[in-house]
C-alpha positions as CSV (number, residue, x, y, z in Angstrom):
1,X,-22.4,-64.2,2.8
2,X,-23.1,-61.8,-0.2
3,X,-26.7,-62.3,1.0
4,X,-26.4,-61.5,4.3
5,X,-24.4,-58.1,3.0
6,X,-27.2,-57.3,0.8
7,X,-29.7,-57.0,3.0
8,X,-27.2,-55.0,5.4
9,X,-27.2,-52.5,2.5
10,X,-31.0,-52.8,2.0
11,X,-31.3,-51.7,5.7
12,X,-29.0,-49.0,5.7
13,X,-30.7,-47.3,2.5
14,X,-33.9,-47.8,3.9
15,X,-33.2,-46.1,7.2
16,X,-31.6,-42.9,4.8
17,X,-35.1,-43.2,2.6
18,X,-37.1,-42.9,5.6
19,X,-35.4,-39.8,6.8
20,X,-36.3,-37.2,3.8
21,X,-33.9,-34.6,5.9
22,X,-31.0,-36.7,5.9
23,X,-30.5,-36.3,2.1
24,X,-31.0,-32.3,2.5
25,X,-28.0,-32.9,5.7
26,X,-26.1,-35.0,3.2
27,X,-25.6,-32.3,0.2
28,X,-26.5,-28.8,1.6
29,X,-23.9,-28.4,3.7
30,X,-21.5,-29.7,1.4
31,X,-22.2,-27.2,-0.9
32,X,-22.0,-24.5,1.4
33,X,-19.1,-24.8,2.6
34,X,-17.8,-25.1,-1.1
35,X,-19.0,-21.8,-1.5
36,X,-17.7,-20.3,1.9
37,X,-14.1,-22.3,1.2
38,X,-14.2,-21.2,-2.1
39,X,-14.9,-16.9,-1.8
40,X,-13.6,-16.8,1.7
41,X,-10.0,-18.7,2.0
42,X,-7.7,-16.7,0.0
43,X,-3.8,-15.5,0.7
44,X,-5.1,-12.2,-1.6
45,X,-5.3,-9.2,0.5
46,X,-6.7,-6.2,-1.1
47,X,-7.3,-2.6,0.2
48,X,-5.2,-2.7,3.1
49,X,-6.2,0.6,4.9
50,X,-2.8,2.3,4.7
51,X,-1.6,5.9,6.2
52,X,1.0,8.1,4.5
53,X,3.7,10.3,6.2
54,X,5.2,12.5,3.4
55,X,8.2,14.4,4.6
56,X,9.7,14.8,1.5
57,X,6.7,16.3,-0.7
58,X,8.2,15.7,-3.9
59,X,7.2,15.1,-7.2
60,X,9.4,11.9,-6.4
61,X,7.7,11.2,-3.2
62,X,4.0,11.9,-4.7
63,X,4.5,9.9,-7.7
64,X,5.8,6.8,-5.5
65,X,2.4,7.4,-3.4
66,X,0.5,7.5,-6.3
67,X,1.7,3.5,-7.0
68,X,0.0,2.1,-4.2
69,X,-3.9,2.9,-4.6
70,X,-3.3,2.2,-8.2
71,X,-2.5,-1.3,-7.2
72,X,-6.1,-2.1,-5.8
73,X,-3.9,-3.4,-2.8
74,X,-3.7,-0.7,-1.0
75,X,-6.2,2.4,0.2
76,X,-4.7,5.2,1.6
77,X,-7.1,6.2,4.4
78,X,-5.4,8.9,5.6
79,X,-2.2,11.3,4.7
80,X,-0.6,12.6,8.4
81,X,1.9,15.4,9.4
82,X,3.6,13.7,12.3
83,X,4.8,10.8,13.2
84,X,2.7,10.6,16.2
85,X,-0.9,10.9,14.1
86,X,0.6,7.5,12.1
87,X,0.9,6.0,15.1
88,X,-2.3,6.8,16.7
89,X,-3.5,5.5,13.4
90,X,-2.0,2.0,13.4
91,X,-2.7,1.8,17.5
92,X,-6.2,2.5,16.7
93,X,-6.9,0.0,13.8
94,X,-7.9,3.1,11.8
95,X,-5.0,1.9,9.8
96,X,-2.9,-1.6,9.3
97,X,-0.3,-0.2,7.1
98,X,1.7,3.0,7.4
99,X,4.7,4.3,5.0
100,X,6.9,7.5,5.7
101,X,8.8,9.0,3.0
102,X,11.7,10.7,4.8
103,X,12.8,14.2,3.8
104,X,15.3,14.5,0.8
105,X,14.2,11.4,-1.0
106,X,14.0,12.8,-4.1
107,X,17.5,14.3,-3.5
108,X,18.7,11.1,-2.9
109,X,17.4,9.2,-5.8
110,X,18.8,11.8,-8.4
111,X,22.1,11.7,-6.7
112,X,22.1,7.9,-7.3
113,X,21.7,7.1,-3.3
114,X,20.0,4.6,-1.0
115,X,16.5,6.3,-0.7
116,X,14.5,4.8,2.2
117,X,11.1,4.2,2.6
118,X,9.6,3.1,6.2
119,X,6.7,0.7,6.0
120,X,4.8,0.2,9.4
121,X,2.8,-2.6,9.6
122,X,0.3,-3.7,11.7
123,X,1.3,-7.2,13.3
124,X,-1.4,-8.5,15.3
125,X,-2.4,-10.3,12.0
126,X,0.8,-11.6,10.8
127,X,-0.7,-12.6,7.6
128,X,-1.7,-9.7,6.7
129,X,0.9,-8.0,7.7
130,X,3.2,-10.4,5.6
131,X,1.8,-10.0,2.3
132,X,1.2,-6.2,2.8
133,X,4.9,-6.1,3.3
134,X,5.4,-8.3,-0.3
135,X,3.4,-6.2,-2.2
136,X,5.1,-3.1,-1.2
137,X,8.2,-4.7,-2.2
138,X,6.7,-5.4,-5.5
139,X,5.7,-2.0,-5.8
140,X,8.7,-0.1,-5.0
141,X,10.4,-2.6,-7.6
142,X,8.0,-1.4,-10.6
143,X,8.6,2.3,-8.8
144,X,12.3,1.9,-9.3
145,X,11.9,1.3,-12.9
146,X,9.7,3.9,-13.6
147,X,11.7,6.2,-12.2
148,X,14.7,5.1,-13.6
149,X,13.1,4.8,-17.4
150,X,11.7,8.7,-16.8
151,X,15.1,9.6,-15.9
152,X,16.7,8.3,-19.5
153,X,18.9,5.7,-17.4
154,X,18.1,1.9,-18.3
155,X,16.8,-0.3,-15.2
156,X,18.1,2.6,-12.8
157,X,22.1,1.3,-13.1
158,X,24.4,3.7,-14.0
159,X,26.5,3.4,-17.3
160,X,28.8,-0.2,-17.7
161,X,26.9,-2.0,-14.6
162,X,25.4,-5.5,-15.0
163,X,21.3,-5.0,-14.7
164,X,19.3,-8.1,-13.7
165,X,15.9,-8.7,-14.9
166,X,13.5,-11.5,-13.1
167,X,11.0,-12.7,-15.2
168,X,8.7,-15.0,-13.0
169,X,7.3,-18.3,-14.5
170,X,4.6,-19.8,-12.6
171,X,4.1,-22.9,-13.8
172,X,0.5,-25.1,-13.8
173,X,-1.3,-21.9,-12.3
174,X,0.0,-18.8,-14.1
175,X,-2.3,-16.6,-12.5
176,X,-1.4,-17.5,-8.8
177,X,-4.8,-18.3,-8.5
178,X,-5.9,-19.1,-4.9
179,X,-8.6,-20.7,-5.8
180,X,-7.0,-23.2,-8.0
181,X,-4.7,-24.1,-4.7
182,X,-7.6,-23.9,-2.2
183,X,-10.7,-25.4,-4.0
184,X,-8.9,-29.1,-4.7
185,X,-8.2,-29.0,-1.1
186,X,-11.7,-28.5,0.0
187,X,-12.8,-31.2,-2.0
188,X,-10.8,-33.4,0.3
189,X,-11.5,-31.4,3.7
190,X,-15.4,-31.7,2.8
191,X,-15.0,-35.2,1.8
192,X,-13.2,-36.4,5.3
193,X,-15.8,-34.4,7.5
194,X,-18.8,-35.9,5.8
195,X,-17.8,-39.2,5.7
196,X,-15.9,-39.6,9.0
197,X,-19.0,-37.8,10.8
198,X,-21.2,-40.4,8.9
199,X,-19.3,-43.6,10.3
200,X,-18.8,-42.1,13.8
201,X,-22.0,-42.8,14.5
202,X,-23.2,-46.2,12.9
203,X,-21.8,-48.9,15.9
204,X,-22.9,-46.5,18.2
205,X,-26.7,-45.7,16.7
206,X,-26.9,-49.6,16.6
207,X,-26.3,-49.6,20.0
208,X,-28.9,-46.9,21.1
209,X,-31.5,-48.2,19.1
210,X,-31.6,-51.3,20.1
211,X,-30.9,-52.8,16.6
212,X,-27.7,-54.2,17.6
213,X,-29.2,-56.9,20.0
214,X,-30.6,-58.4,16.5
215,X,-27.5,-58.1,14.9
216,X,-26.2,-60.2,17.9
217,X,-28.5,-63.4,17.2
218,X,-28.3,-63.4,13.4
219,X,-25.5,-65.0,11.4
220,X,-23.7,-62.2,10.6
221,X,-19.9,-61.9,10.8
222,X,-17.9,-59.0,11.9
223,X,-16.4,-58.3,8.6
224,X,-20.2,-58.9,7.0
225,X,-21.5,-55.9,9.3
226,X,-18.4,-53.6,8.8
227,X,-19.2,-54.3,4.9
228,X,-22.9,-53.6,5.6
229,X,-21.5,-50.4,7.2
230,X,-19.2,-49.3,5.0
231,X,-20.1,-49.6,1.0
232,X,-23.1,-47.5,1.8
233,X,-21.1,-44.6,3.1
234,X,-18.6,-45.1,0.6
235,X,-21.2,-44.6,-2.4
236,X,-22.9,-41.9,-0.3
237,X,-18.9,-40.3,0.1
238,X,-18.1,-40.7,-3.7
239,X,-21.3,-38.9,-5.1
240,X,-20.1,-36.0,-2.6
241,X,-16.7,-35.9,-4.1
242,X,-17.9,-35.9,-7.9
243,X,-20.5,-33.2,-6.7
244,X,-17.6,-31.2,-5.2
245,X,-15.6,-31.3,-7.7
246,X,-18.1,-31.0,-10.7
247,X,-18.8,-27.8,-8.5
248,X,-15.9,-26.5,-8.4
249,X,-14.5,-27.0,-11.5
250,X,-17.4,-25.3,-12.9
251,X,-19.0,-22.5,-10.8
252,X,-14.8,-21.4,-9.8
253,X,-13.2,-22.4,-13.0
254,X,-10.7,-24.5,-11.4
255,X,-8.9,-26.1,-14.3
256,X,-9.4,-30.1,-14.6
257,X,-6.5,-31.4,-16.3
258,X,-5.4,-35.1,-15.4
259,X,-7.7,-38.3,-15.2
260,X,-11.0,-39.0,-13.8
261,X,-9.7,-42.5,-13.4
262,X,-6.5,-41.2,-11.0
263,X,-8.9,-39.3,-9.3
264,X,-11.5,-41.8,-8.8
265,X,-9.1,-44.4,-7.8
266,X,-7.7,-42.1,-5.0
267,X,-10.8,-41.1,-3.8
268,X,-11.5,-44.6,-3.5
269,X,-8.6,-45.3,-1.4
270,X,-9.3,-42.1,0.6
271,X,-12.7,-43.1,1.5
272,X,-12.1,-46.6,2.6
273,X,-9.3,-44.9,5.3
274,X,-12.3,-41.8,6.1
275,X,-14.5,-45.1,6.6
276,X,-11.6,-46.7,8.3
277,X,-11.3,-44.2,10.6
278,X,-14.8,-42.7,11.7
279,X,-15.3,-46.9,12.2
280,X,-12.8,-46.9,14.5
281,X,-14.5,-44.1,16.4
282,X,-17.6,-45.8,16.2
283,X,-16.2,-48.7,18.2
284,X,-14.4,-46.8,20.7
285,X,-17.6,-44.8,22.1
286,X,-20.5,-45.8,24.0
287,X,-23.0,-43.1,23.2
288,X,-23.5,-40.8,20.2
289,X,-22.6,-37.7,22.3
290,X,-18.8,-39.5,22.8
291,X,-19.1,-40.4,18.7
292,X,-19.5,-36.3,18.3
293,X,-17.1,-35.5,20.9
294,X,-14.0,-37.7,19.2
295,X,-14.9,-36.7,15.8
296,X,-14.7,-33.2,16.4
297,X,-11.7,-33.7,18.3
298,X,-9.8,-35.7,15.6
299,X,-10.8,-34.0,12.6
300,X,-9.8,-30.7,13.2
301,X,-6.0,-31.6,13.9
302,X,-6.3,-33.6,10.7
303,X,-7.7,-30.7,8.8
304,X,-4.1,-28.5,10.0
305,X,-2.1,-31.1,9.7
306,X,-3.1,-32.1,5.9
307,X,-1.8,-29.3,3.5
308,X,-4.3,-27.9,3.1
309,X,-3.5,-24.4,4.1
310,X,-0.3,-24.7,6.4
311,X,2.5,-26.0,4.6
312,X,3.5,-29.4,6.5
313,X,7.7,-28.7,5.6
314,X,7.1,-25.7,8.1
315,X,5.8,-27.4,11.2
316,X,8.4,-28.7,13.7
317,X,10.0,-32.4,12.9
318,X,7.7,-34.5,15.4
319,X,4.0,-33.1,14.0
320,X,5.7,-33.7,9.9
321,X,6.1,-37.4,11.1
322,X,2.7,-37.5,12.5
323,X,1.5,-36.3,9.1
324,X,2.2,-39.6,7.5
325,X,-0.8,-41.3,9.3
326,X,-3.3,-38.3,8.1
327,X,-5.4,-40.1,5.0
328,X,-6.2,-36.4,3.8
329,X,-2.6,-35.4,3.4
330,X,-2.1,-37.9,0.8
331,X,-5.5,-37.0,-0.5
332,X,-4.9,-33.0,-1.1
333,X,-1.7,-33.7,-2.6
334,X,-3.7,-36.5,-5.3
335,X,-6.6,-33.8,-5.7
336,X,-3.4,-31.1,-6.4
337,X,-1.3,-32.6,-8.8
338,X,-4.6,-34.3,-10.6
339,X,-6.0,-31.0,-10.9
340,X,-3.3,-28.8,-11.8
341,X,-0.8,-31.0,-12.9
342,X,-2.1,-33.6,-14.7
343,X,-0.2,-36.1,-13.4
344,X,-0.8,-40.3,-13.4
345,X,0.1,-43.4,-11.4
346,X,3.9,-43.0,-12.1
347,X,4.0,-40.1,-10.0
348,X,1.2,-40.3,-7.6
349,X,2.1,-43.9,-6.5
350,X,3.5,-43.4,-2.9
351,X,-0.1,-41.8,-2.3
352,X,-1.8,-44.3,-3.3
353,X,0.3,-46.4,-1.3
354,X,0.0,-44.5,1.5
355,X,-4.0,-44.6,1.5
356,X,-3.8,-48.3,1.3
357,X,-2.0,-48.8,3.9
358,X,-3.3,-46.3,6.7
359,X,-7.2,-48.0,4.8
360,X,-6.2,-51.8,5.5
361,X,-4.8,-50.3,9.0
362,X,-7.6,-48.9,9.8
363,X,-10.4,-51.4,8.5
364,X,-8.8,-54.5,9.8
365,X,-8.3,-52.8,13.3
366,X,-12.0,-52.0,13.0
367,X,-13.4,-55.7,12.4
368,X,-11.0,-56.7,15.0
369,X,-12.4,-54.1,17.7
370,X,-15.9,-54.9,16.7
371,X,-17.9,-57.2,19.2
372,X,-21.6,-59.0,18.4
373,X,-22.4,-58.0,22.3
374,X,-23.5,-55.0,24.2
375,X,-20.4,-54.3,26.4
């Protein structure tokens, strides 16, 4: 048996040695799309193109102006008269936020009154428009006590009144780094597209090739050929995942803090379900064109529904439960808490369970699908 594995492997390395291009294919675009992951998904939004409408023109009024450029959030593009030239602003894209001081708000804040700002925001992009609306909040917060300290009056409350003070505490990423949330998860993303699209095609190349008529009159077993298959793509996937995350925890400085052992032993379990699965595909198309065509239709609902960047307590009851059979949902949370957390086996052990199960699942319904014929 071990024998017959062993030359399995043999040919499956051989067939990667004779492709020089297939080694290029295996790391380049891993390591791109670190890069792109890692520069280009943020929640950070900075210079959002804003246009003012000062009705007040106060010192007030200016001085609250004066908080939003400072921020690097926000860059005033334009300062209007009317209400009709922010519109025309906001309808042409010129501008995606707008804010209109309204006359006497200066008046109002000395007198110890509600002074209103309006904030128009752009919501064809709801994202944007989302956190544009945060960090105005935030800044009309720090404006408040500014004000208030200029004006001799503690925190803005008036003699005798209880003042609150909120002092966050982020803990495991005291920044709010996006990059320490997003780059763990792409290590994970990567990891499932590379290998999946690797073992999508394997049955199916056999068949094309002709090689699996051989295959047919030799000895082997179904569970030695889905071995021969599978420890080769799960070497190939764990030198992507150390490259990833040697990568990124050195070119991005995402902070490593748990065990390489936790780590290793859930991308183990992660891999064998990513081998599991793109298996399965394997044996349920005819051509490599049908291989392609599943893949891309099953990884990219995996991708949403992992984590990763849409949070899965948000999505509607039937998609959460549909979660629990997505390998890289468990993975991105083992990758997280590993990462940031530091966290061992006490804590991560549903995970881990998890990945065995949906990996047994998916392995042993692979052998079992697998047929030494050409129908």
């Amino acid at each position: 048996m071990f024998e017959r594995i062993r030359v399995m492997l043999m040919k499956e390395f051989l067939e990667l040695k004779r492709d020089p291009w297939a080694i290029f294919r295996l790391v380049a675009p891993l390591v791109i799309q670190l890069f792109i992951y890692g520069y280009a998904a943020t929640f950070t939004v900075n210079h959002v193109s804003t246009v003012v409408l000062d009705l007040d023109r106060s010192q007030a009024s200016r001085d609250l102006i004066s908080h939003f450029p400072a921020t690097g959030r926000f860059e005033i593009v334009d300062n209007v008269t009317s209400q009709q030239s922010l519109n025309r602003d906001i309808d042409t894209g010129t501008a995606v936020a707008g804010i209109i001081i309204h006359a006497e708000f200066a008046k109002k804040l000395l007198n110890g009154q509600s002074a209103p700002l309006e904030v128009v925001v752009d919501g064809t992009n709801s994202n944007t428009a989302l956190i544009a609306l945060g960090y105005v909040s935030q800044i009309v917060t720090i404006f408040q006590a500014d004000y208030a300290n200029a004006l001799g009056v503690s925190s803005g409350a008036a003699p005798g009144a209880v003042s609150v003070s909120l002092q966050e505490r982020p803990w495991f990423n005291a920044g709010l780094e996006d990059r320490w949330f997003f780059i763990p998860g792409v290590i994970g993303t990567l990891a499932l597209m590379q290998v999946v699209s690797l073992t999508a095609f394997a049955v199916v190349r056999e068949r094309e090739m002709g090689t699996l008529e051989q295959i047919m009159v030799s000895p082997i077993s179904r569970v030695e050929f889905i071995l021969g298959k599978t420890v080769p793509f799960f070497i190939i996937g764990l030198a992507d995942v150390a490259l990833v995350t040697v990568l990124g925890a050195a070119w991005f400085h995402v902070p490593f803090v748990g065990s390489p052992f936790v780590l290793l032993f859930g991308s183990s379990l992660f891999l064998l379900a990513a081998i599991g699965l793109g298996l399965l595909l394997s044996t349920a198309s005819r051509t490599q064109q049908q291989a392609f065509a599943l893949n891309f239709f099953l990884v990219n609902p995996l991708f949403i529904l992992s984590g990763f960047a849409f949070p899965i307590s948000a999505m509607p009851a039937a998609l959460q439960w549909f979660t629990f059979i997505n390998p890289l949902r468990y993975f991105i949370v083992i990758l997280r808490a590993v990462f940031l957390k530091g966290v061992g086996f006490a804590v991560l052990w549903p995970d881990f369970l998890g990945l065995a199960l949906l990996a047994g699942v998916m392995l042993g319904v692979s052998v079992l699908r697998f047929q030494k014929s050409l129908d």
